[in-house]
N, C-alpha and C positions, 0 to 999 in steps of 0.2 A: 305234053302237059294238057291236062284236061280243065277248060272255057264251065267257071258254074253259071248256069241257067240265069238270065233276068229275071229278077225280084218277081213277085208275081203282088196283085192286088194288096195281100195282107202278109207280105214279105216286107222286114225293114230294107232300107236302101244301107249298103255297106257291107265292109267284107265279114263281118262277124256276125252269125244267126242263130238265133235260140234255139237250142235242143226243139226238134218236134217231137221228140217223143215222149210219152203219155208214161205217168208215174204209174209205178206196179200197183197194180189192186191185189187186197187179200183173198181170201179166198169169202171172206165177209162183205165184201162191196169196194168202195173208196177208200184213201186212208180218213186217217179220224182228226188232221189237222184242218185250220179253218180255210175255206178259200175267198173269203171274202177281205176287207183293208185291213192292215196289221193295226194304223192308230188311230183312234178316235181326233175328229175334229180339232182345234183350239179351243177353247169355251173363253177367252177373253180378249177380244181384236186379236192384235198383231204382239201380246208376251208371250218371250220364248217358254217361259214356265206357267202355269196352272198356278197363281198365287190367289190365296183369300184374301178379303177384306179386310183389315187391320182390326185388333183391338183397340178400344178407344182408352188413352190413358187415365183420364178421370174415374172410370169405373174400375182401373186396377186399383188407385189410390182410395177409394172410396171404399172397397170392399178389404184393404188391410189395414185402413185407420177402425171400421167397424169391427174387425176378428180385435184389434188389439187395445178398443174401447180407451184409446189416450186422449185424442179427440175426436168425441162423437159430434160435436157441430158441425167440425169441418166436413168429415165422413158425410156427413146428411146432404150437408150442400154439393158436395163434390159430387154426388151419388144424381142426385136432381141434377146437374150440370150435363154429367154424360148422360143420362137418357134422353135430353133435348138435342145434344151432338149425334146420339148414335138415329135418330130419328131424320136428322137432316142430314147426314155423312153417308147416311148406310154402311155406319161400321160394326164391329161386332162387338161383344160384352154387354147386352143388354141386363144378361143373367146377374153379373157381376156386378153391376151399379145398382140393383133393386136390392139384392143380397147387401151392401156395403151399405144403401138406404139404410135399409131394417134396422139392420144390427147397430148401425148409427144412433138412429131413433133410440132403439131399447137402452142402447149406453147411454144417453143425453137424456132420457127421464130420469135412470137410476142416479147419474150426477146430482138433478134437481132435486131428487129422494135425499140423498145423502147431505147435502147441503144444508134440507130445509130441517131434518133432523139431528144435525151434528155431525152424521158420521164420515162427511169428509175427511176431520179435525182427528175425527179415532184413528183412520185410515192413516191418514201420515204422520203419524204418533206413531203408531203400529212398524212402519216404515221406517222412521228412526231407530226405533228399537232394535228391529234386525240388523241394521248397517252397524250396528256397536258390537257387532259379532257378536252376536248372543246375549250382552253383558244387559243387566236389565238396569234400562236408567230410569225408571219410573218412580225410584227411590225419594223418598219428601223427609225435608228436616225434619227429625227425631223418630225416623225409623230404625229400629236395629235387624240385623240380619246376620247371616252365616254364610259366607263365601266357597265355594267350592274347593273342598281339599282344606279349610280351613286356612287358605291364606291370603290376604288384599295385595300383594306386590307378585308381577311377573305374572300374571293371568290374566283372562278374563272368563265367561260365562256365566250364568243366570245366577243371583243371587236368591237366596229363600230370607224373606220376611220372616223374624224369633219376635216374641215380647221381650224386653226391653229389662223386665225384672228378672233373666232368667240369662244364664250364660249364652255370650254370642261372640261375630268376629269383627263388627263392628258397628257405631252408629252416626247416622247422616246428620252432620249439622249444618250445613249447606250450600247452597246452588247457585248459580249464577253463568251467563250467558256471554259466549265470544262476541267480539264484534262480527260482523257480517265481510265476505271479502272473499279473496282466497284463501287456499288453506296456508296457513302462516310455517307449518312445519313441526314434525313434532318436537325437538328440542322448545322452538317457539312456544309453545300450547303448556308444555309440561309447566314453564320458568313460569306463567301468566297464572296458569294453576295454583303453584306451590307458595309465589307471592299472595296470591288475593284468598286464597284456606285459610292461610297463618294469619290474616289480615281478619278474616272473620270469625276465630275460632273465639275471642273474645265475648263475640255477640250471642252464644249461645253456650260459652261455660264461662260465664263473668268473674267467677272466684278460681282463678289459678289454683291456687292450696285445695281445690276438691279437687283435680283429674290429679288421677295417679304419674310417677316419675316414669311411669315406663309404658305410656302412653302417647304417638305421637298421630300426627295428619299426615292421612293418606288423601287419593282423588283419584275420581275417573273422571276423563278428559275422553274425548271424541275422534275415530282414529280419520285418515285422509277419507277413507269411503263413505262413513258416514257424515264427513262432511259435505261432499257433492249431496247426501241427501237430505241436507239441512240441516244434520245435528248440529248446535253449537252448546250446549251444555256441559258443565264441569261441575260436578260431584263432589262435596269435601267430609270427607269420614274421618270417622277416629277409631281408631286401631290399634293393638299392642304389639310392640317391639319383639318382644318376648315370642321364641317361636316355638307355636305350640298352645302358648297360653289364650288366655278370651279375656271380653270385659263382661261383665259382671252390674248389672243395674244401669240407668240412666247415667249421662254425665251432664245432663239438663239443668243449668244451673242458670237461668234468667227470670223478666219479670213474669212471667207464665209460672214459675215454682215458687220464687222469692217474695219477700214483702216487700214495703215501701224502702223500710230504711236499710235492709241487707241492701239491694239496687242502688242506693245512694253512696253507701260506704263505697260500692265495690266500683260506680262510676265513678270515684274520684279516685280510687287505686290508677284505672288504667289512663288517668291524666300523664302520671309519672310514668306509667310502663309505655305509655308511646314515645316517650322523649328518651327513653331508657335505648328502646331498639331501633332507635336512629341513630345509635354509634358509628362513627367512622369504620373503613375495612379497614386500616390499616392498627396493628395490634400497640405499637409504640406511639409513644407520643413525639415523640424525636423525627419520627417519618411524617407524622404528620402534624407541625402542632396547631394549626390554623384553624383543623378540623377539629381539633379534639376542645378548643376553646369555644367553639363554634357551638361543639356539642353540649358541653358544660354550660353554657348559658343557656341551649332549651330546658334542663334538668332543673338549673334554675328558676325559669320560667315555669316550669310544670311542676313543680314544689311550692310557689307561690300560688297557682291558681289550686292544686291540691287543698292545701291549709285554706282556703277559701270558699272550696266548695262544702268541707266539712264543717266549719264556722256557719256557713248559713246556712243548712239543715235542723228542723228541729227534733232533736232525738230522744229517743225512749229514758225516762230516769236514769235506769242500769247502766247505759252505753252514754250518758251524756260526760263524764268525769273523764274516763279510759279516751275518749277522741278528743277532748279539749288538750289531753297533757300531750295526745299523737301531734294536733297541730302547731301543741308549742315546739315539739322534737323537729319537722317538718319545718317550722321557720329557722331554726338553728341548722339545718341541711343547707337550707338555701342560700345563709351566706359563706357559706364556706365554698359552694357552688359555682357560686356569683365571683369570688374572687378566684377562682380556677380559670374562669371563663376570660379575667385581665391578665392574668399571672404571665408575668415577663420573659419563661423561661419554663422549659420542662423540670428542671427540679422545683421550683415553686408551683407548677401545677402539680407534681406528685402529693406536696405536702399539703393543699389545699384539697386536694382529690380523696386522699386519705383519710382527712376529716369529714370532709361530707360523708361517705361510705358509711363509716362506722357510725353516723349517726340514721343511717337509713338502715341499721338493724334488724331484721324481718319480726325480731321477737319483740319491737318495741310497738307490734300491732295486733298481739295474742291479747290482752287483756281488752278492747274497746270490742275485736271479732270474738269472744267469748263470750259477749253481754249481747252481741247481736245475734248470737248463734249461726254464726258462721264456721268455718272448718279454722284449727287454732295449728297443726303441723305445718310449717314451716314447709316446701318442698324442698328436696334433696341440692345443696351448693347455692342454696336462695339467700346467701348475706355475707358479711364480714369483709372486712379490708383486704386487697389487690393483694395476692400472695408474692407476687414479683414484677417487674417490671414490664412484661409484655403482656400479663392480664390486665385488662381493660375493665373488666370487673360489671363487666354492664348485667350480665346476668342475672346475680348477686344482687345490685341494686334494685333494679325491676319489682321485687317481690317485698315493697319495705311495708306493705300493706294489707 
């Protein structure tokens, strides 16, 4: 066995020795790999990785509150924040906080712009209108309009503004405002709706006997999205039954169109039509007779202050005869009324119920609305005695004026 030589000067010590031989040359020179160190230094003490300096967070927030201009105050401030951080941190994002700056700034003038000329206010107007899915609620008592496809139920989208004297699909008598909160639901919204229209349909066609029988209240009500955007408006139109058909001229019957004493006559009508449409739900009296005597004595009550408010009105020659003989008819309702309201017993309310009725006639107020030029048709089931025992007859009653 052959003894290998001691190491020599620039021999390592140990039994494994590097190749001495010398890598092939081309016939070009050298190869063309490097022979100098494969990696560069660390450039940061002792991390195993090459990491940069951080971005500083204020300049990210600063620079997407300014792209999306919701708060430019904050944007501004934030923006001045990180560039005093990135100044003493030696972080990075300079760019980003000067940028978030600006754009801050530009938004938080255009705010005071908008502000100091209104157009905030158009702005989130604007804003509601879209969230009602298109539906335009910009709509003001006694506008008439024409609904897409010609129909107010099971839709929405942009209504078109028609005159009023000329065929349309319906018109706005008016508006009114949810409470504030959450959103209550839509069954919620609709029932709050449909109570407070019916409730103010009065106040903007005072003379029942002028809208037609085939006319009733619609509404647009505010759906959940546009509630988060603040909608809370409710819309009360009037619209026809009839599908297919339109209305036809105003149904604007208040003190805006009326005289003094039309308005007079027609606020002591709806003395009696309020106590009328507080009837119990229950359709017998027998189910309920508590309520029904209950009821009978408001009708009471609001025949009495009827005959009262017409007694102290002083009226045009024409129409002074025709109302004095209504408020004699109107005290002759009320006791018969009055004694429904004590009556002992469901057949003695039938029979005092019965009188009163037929003395709340609708036609025994054609002659006093003739002399005032008021509308003289009767509407369609507007009078005459309970046909049977489970009509309640409130209907009927309502219109004795």
């Amino acid at each position: 066995m052959s003894i290998p030589p001691p190491p020599g000067p620039q021999q390592p010590h140990g039994p494994y020795q590097p190749s001495q031989q010398q890598p092939p040359q081309g016939p070009y020179g050298p190869p063309a790999y490097p022979q100098g160190p494969e990696y560069q230094p660390w450039a940061q003490g002792y991390s195993p990785y090459n990491r940069p300096a951080p971005v500083n967070g204020f300049a990210i927030t600063s620079l997407v509150l300014g792209v999306l201009c919701c708060l430019p105050g904050l944007g501004l401030v934030f923006g001045l924040i990180a560039l005093r951080q990135i100044r003493r941190r030696g972080e990075r994002g300079a760019g980003l906080a000067a940028g978030g700056a600006v754009l801050s700034g530009i938004g938080l003038a255009l705010w005071a712009l908008m502000l100091a000329t209104g157009g905030a206010s158009s702005f989130w107007e604007g804003v509601k209108e879209g969230a009602r899915d298109g539906a335009n609620s910009s709509m003001v008592k006694g506008e008439c309009f024409d609904a897409p496809g010609g129909r107010l139920s099971g839709g929405g989208g942009v209504v078109t503004g028609v005159p009023c004297s000329g065929e349309h699909d319906g018109e706005v008598f008016a508006s009114f405002r949810l409470r504030d909160g959450g959103y209550p639901g839509d069954e919620s919204v609709s029932r709050t709706a449909d109570e407070r229209c019916y409730g103010l349909r009065d106040t903007y066609a005072m003379d029942a006997w002028a809208v037609p029988d085939d006319v009733d209240v619609y509404y647009l009500t505010p759906t959940e999205r546009g509630w988060r955007a603040g909608d809370r408006e409710v819309t009360c139109v009037f619209g026809n039954v009839t599908e297919g058909a339109n209305l036809t001229g105003s149904l604007r019957n208040d003190a805006t169109v009326l005289d003094a004493d039309q308005v007079a006559y027609l606020r002591a009508a709806h003395i009696l039509n309020a106590a009328v449409e507080s009837a119990p739900e229950a359709d017998r009296v027998e189910d309920d007779m508590r309520g029904h005597k209950a009821w009978a004595g408001r009708i009471s009550a609001a025949l009495d202050g009827q005959a009262r408010s017409l007694r102290g009105h002083r009226w045009p020659g024409a129409a002074r005869e025709p109302v004095t003989v209504l408020a004699a008819d109107l005290d002759r309702a009320r006791a018969e009324w009055a004694k429904a309201a004590r009556a002992a017993d469901a057949d003695a309310f039938y029979r005092y119920y019965d009188t009163g009725l037929r003395l709340l006639d609708p036609r025994k107020g054609v002659p006093a609305r003739r002399a005032l030029g008021l509308e003289v048709t009767p509407p369609a089931g507007g009078g005459g005695a309970r046909d049977d025992a489970g009509d309640d007859g409130s209907e009927g009653s309502g219109m004795a004026v």
